[in-house]
N, CA and C atoms as an extended XYZ file, in Angstrom:
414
Properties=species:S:1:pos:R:3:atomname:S:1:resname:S:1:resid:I:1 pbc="F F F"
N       -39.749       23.196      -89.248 N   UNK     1
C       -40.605       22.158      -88.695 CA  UNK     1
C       -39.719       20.977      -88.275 C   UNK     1
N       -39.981       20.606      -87.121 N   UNK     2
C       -39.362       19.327      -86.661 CA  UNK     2
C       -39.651       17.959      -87.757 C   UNK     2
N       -38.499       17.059      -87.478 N   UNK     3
C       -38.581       16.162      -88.031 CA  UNK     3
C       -40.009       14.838      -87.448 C   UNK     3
N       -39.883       15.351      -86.530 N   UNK     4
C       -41.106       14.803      -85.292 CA  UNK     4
C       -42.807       14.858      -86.043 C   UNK     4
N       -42.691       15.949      -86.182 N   UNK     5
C       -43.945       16.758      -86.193 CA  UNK     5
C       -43.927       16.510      -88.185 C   UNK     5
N       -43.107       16.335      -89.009 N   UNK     6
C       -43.225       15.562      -90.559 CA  UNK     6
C       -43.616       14.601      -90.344 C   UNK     6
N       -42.982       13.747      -89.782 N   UNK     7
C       -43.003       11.796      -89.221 CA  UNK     7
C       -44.882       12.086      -88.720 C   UNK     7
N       -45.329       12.757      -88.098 N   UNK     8
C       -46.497       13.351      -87.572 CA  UNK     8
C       -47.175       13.466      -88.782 C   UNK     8
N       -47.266       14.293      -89.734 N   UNK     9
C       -48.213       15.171      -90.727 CA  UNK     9
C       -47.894       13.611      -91.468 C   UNK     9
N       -47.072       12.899      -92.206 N   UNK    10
C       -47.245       11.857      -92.719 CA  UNK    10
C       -47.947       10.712      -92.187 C   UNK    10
N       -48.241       10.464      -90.677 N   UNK    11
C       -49.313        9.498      -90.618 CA  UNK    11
C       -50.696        9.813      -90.605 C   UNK    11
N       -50.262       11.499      -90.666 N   UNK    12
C       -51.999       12.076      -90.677 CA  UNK    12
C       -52.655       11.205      -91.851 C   UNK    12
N       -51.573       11.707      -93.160 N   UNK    13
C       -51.852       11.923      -94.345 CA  UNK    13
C       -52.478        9.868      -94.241 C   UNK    13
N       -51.955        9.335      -93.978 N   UNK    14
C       -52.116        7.915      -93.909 CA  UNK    14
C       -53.198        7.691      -93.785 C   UNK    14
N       -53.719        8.086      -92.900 N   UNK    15
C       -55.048        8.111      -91.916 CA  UNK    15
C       -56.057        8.192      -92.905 C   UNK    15
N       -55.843        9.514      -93.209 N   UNK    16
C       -57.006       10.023      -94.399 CA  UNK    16
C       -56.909        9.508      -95.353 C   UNK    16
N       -56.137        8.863      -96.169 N   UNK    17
C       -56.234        8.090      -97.283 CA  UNK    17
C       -57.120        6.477      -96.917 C   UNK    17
N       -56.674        6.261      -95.442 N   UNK    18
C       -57.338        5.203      -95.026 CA  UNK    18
C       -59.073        5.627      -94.724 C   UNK    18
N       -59.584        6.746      -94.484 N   UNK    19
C       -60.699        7.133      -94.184 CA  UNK    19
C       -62.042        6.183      -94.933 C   UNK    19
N       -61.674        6.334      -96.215 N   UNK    20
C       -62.625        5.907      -97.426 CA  UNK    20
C       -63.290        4.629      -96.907 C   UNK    20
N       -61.802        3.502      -96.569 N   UNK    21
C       -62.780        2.275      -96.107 CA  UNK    21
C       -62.659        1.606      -94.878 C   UNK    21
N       -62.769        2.810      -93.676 N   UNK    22
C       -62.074        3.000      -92.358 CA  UNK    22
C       -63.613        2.120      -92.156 C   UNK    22
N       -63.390        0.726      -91.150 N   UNK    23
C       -64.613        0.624      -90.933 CA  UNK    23
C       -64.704        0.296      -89.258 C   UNK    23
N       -65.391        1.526      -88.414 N   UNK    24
C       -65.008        1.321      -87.087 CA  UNK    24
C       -65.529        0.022      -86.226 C   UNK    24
N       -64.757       -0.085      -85.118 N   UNK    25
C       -65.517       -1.442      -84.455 CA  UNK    25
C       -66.720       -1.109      -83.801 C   UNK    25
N       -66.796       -2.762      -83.313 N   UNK    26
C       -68.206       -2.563      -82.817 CA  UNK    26
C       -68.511       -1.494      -81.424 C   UNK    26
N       -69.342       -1.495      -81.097 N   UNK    27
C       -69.599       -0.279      -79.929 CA  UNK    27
C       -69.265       -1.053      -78.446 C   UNK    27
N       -68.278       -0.193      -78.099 N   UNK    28
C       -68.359       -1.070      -76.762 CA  UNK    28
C       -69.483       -1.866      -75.896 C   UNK    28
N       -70.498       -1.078      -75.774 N   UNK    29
C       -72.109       -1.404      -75.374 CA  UNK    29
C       -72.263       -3.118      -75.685 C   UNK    29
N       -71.807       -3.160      -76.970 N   UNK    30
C       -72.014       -4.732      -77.232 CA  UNK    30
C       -71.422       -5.441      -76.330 C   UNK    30
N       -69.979       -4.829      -76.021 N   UNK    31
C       -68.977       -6.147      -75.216 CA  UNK    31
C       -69.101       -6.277      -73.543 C   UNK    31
N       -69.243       -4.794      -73.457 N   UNK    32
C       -69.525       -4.103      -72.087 CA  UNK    32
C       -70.205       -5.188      -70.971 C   UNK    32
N       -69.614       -5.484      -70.146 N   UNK    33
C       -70.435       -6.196      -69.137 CA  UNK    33
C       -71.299       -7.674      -69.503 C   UNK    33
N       -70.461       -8.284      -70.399 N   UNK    34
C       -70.694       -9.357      -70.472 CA  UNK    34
C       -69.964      -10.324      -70.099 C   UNK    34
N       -70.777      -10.868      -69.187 N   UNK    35
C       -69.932      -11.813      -68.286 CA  UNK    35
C       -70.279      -13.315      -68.941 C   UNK    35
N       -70.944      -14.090      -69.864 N   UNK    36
C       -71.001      -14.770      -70.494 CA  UNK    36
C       -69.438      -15.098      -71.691 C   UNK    36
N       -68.723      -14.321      -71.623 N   UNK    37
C       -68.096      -14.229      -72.620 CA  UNK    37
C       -66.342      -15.167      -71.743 C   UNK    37
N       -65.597      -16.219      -72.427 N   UNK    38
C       -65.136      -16.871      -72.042 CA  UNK    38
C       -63.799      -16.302      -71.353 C   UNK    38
N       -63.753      -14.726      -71.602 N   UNK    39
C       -62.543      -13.939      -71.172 CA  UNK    39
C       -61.364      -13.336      -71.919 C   UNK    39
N       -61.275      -12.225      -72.538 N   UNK    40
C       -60.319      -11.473      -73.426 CA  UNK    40
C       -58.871      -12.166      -73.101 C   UNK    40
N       -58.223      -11.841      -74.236 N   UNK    41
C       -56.584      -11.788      -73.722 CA  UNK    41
C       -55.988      -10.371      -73.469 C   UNK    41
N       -55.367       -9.764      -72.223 N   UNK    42
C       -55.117       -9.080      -72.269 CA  UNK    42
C       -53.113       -8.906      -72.342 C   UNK    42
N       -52.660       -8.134      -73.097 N   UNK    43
C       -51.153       -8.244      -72.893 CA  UNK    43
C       -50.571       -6.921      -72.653 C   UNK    43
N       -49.677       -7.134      -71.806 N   UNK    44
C       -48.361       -5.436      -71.570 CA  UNK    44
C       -47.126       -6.354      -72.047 C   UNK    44
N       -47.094       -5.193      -73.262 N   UNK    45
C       -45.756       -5.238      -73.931 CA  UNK    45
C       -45.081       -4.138      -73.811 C   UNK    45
N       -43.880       -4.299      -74.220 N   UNK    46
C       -43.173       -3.096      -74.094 CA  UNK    46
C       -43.331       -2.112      -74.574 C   UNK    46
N       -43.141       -0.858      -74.540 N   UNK    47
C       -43.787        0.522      -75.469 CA  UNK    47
C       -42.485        0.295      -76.722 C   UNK    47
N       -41.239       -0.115      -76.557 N   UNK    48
C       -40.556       -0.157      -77.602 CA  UNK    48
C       -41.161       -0.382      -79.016 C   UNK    48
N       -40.772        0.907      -79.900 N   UNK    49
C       -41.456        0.534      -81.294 CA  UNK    49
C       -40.581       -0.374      -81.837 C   UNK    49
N       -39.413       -0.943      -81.355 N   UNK    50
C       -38.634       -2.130      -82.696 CA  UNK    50
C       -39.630       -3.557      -82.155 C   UNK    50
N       -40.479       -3.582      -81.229 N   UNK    51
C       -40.585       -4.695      -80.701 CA  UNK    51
C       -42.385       -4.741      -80.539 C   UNK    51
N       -43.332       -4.635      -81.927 N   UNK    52
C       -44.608       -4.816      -81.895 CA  UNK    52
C       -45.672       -6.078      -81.426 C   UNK    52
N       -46.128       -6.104      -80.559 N   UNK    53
C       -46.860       -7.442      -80.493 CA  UNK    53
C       -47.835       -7.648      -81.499 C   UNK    53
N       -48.212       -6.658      -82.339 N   UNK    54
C       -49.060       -7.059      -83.416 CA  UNK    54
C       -48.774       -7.493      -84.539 C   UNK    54
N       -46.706       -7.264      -84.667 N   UNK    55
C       -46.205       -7.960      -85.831 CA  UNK    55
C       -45.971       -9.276      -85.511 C   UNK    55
N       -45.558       -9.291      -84.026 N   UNK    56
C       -44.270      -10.579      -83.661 CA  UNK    56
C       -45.427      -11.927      -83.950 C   UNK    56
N       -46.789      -11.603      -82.974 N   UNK    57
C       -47.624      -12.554      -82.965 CA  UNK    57
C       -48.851      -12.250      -84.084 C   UNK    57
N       -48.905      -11.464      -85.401 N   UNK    58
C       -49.728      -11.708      -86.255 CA  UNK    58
C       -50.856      -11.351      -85.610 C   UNK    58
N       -51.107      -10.252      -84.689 N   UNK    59
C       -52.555      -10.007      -84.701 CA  UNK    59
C       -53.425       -9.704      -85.452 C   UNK    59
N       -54.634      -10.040      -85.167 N   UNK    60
C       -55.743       -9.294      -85.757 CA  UNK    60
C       -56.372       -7.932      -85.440 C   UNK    60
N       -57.195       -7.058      -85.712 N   UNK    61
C       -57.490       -6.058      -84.622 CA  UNK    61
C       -58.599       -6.606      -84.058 C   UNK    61
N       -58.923       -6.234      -82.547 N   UNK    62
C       -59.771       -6.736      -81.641 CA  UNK    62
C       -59.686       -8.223      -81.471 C   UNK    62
N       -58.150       -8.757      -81.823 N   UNK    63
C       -57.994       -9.922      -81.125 CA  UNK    63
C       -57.329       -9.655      -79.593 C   UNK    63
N       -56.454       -9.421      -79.384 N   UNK    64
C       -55.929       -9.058      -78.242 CA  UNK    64
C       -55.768       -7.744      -78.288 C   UNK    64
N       -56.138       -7.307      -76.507 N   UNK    65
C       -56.030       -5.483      -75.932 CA  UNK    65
C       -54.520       -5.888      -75.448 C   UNK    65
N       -54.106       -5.361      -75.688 N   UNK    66
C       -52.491       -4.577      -75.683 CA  UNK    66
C       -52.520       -3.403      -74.548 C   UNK    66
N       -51.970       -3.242      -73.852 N   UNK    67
C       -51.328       -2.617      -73.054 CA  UNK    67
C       -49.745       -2.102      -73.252 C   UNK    67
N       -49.557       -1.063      -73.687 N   UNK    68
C       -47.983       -1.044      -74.081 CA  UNK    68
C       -47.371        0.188      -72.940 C   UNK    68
N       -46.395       -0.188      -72.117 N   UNK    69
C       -46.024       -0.056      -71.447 CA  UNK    69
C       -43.794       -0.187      -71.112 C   UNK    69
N       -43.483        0.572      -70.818 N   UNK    70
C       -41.608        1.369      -70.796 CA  UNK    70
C       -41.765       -0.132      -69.786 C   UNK    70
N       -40.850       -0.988      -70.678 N   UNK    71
C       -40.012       -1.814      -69.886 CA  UNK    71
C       -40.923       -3.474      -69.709 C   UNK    71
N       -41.805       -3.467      -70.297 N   UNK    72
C       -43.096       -4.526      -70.635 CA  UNK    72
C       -43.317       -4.970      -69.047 C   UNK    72
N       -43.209       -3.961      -68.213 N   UNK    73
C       -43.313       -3.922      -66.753 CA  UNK    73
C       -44.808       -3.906      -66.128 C   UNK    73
N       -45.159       -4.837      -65.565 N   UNK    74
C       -46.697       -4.368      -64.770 CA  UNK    74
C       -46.698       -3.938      -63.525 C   UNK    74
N       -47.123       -2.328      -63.321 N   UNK    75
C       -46.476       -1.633      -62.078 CA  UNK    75
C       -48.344       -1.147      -61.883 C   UNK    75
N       -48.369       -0.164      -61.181 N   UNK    76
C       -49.498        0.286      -60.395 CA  UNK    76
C       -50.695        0.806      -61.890 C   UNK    76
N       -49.860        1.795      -62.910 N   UNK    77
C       -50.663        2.282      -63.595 CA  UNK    77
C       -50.951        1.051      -64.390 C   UNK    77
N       -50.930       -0.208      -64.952 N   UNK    78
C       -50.892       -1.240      -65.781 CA  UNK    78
C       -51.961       -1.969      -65.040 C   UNK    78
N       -51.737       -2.045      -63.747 N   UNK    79
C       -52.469       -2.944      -62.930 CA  UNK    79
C       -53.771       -2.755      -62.766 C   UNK    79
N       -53.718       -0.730      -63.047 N   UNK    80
C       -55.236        0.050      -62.880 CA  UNK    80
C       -55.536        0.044      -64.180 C   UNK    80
N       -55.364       -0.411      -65.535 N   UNK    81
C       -55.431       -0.050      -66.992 CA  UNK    81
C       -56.444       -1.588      -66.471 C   UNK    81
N       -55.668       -2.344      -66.318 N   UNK    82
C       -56.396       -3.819      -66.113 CA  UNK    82
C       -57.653       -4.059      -65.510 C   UNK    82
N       -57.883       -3.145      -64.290 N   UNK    83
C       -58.674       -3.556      -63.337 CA  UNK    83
C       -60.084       -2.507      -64.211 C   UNK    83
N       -59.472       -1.328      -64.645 N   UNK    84
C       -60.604       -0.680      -65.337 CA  UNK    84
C       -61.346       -1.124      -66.668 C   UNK    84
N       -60.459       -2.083      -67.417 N   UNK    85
C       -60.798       -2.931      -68.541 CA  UNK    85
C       -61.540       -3.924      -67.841 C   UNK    85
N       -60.958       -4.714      -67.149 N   UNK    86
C       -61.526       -6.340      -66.380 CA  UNK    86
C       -63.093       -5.958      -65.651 C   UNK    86
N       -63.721       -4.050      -65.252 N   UNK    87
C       -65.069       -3.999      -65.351 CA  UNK    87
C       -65.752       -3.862      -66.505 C   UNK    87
N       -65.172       -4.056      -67.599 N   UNK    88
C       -65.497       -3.533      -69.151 CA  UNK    88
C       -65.769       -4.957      -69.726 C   UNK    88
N       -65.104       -5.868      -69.764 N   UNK    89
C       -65.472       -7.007      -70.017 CA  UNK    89
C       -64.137       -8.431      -69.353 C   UNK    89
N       -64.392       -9.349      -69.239 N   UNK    90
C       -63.892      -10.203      -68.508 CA  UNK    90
C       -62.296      -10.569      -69.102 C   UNK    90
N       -61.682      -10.621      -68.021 N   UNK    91
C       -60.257      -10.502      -68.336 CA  UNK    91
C       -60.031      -12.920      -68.521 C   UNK    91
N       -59.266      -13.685      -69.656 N   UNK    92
C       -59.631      -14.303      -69.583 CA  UNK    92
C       -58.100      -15.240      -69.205 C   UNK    92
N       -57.365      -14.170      -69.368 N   UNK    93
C       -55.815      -14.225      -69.622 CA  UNK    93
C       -54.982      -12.763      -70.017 C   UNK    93
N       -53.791      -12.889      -68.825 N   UNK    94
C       -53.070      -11.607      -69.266 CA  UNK    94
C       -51.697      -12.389      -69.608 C   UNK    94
N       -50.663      -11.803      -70.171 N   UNK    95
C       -49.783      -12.117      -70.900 CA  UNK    95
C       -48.828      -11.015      -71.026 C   UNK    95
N       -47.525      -11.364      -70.218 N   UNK    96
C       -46.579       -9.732      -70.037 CA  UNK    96
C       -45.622      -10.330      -71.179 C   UNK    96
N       -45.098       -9.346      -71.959 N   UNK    97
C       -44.334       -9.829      -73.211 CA  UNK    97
C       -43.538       -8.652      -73.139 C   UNK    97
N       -41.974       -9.380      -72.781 N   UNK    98
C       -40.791       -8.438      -72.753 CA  UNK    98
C       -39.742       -9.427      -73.762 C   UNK    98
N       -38.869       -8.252      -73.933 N   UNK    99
C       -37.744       -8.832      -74.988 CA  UNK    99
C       -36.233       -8.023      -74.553 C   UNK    99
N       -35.291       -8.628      -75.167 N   UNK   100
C       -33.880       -8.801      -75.169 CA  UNK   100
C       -33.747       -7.206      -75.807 C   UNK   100
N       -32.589       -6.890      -75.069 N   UNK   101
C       -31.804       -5.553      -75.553 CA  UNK   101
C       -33.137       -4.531      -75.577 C   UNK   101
N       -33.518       -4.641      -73.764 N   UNK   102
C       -34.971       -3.637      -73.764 CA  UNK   102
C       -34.141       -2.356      -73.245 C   UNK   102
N       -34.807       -1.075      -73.235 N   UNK   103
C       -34.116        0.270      -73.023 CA  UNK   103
C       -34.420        0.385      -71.552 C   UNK   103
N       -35.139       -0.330      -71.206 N   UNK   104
C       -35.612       -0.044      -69.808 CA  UNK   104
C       -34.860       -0.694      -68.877 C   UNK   104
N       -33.801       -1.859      -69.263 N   UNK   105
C       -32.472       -2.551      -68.880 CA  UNK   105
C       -31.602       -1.070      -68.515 C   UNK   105
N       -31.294       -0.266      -69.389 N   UNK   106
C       -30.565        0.532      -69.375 CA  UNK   106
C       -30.359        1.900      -68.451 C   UNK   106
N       -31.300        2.338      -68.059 N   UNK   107
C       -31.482        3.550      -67.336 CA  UNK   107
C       -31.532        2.414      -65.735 C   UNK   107
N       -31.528        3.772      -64.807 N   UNK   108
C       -32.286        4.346      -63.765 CA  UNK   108
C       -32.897        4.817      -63.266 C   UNK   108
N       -33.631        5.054      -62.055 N   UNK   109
C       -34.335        6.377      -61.631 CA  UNK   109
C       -33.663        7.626      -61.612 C   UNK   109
N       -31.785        7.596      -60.870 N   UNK   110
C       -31.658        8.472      -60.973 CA  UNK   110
C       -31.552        9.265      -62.175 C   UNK   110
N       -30.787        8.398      -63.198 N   UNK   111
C       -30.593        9.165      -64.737 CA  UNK   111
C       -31.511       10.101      -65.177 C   UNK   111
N       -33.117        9.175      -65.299 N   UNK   112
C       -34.019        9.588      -65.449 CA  UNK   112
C       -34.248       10.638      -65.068 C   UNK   112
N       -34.089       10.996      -63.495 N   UNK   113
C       -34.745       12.341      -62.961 CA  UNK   113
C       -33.435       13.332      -63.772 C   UNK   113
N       -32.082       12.916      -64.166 N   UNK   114
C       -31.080       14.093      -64.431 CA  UNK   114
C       -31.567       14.553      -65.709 C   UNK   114
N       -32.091       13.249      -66.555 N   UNK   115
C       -31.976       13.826      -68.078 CA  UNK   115
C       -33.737       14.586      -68.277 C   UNK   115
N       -34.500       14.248      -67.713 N   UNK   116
C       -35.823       15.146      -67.341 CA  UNK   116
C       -35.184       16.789      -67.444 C   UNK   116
N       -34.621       16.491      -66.438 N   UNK   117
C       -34.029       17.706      -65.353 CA  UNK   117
C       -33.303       18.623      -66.549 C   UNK   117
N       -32.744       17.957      -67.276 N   UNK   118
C       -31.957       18.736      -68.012 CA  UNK   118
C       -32.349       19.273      -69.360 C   UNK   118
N       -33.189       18.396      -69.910 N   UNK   119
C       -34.161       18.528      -71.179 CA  UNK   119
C       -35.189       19.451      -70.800 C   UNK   119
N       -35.336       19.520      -69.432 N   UNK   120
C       -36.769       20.488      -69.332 CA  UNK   120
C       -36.341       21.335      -67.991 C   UNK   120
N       -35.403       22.231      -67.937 N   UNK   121
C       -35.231       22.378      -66.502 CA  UNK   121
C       -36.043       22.838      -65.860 C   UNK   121
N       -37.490       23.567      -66.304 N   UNK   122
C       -38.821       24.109      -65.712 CA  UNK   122
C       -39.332       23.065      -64.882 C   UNK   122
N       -39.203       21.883      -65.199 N   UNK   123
C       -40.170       20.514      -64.728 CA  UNK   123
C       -39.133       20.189      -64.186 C   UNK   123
N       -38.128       20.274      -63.536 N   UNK   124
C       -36.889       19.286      -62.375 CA  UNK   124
C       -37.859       19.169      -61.198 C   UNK   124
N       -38.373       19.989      -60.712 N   UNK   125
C       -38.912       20.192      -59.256 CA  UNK   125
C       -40.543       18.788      -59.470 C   UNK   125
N       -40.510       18.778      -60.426 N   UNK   126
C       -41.911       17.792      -60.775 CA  UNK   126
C       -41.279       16.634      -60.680 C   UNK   126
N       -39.989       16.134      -61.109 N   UNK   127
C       -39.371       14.889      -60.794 CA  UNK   127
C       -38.451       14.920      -60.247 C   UNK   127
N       -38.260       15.484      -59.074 N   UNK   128
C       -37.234       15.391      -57.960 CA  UNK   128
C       -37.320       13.868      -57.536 C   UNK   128
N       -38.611       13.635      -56.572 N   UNK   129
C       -38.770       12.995      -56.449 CA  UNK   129
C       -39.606       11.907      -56.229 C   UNK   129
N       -39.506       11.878      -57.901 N   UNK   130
C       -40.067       10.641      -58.575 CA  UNK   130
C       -39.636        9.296      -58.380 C   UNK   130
N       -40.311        8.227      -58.482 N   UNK   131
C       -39.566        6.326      -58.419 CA  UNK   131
C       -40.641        6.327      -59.370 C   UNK   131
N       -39.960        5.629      -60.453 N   UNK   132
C       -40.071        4.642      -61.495 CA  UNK   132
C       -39.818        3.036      -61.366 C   UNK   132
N       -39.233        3.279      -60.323 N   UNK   133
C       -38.706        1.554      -59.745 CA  UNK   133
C       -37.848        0.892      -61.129 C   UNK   133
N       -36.918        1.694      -61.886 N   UNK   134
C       -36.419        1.141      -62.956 CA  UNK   134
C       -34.642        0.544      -62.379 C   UNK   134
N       -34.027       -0.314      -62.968 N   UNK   135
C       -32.512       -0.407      -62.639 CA  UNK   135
C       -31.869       -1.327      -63.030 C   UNK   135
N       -30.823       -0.599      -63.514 N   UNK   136
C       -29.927       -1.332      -64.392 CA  UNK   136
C       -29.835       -3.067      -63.943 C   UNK   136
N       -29.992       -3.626      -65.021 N   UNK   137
C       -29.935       -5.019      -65.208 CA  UNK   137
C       -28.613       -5.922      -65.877 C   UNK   137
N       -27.555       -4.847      -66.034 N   UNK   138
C       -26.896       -5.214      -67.209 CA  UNK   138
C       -25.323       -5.033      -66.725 C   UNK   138
């Protein structure tokens, strides 16, 4: 068994111990299309796990929707995450939160398409040609 797939079965196990006094939120229906409401915060942070917006800034849950996103970048799919939330309930503030020594500094497009290419050589022809619009900063 992969080390992946342990790291995996141990947050199951988490989960279910959390079950007992798991108490879910409210139903969207409540928030849904209320335009009375003074406007969510919405944020894209980076997908990096050393770099949580729920530790850095002390969230609460259902204080701020998070968007986590390679490179704390707002590109086409981020923009449509937004626009499909912002008919869900009113967007009141967005907030892009990037940080120092990000991985997304580091690559390219081309890298990207080689190490795809090479980790999966079945899927090369799926990212030939791909843009990520990523590039070295550094």
């Amino acid at each position: 068994m992969s080390e992946a797939v342990t790291k995996f079965q141990a947050l199951i196990e988490r989960s279910r111990k959390r079950l007992p006094t798991y108490q879910p939120p409210p139903q969207m229906k409540l928030f849904a299309h209320n335009d009375s409401h003074p406007g969510w915060i919405f944020m894209a942070a980076c997908a990096d796990s050393r770099v949580d917006p729920t530790h850095i800034f002390q969230l609460e849950c259902r204080e701020v929707n998070v968007i986590r996103v390679a490179g704390g970048r707002i590109r086409d799919d981020t923009s449509k995450s937004l626009e499909i939330m912002g008919t869900m309930v009113p967007i009141g503030l967005v907030v892009v939160v990037q940080h120092t020594d990000c991985g997304g500094l580091f690559t390219a497009d081309d890298e990207i398409r080689k190490r795809v290419s090479a980790r999966n050589p079945e899927c090369a022809h799926l990212v030939k040609d791909s843009v990520w619009d990523t590039s070295k900063e550094w």
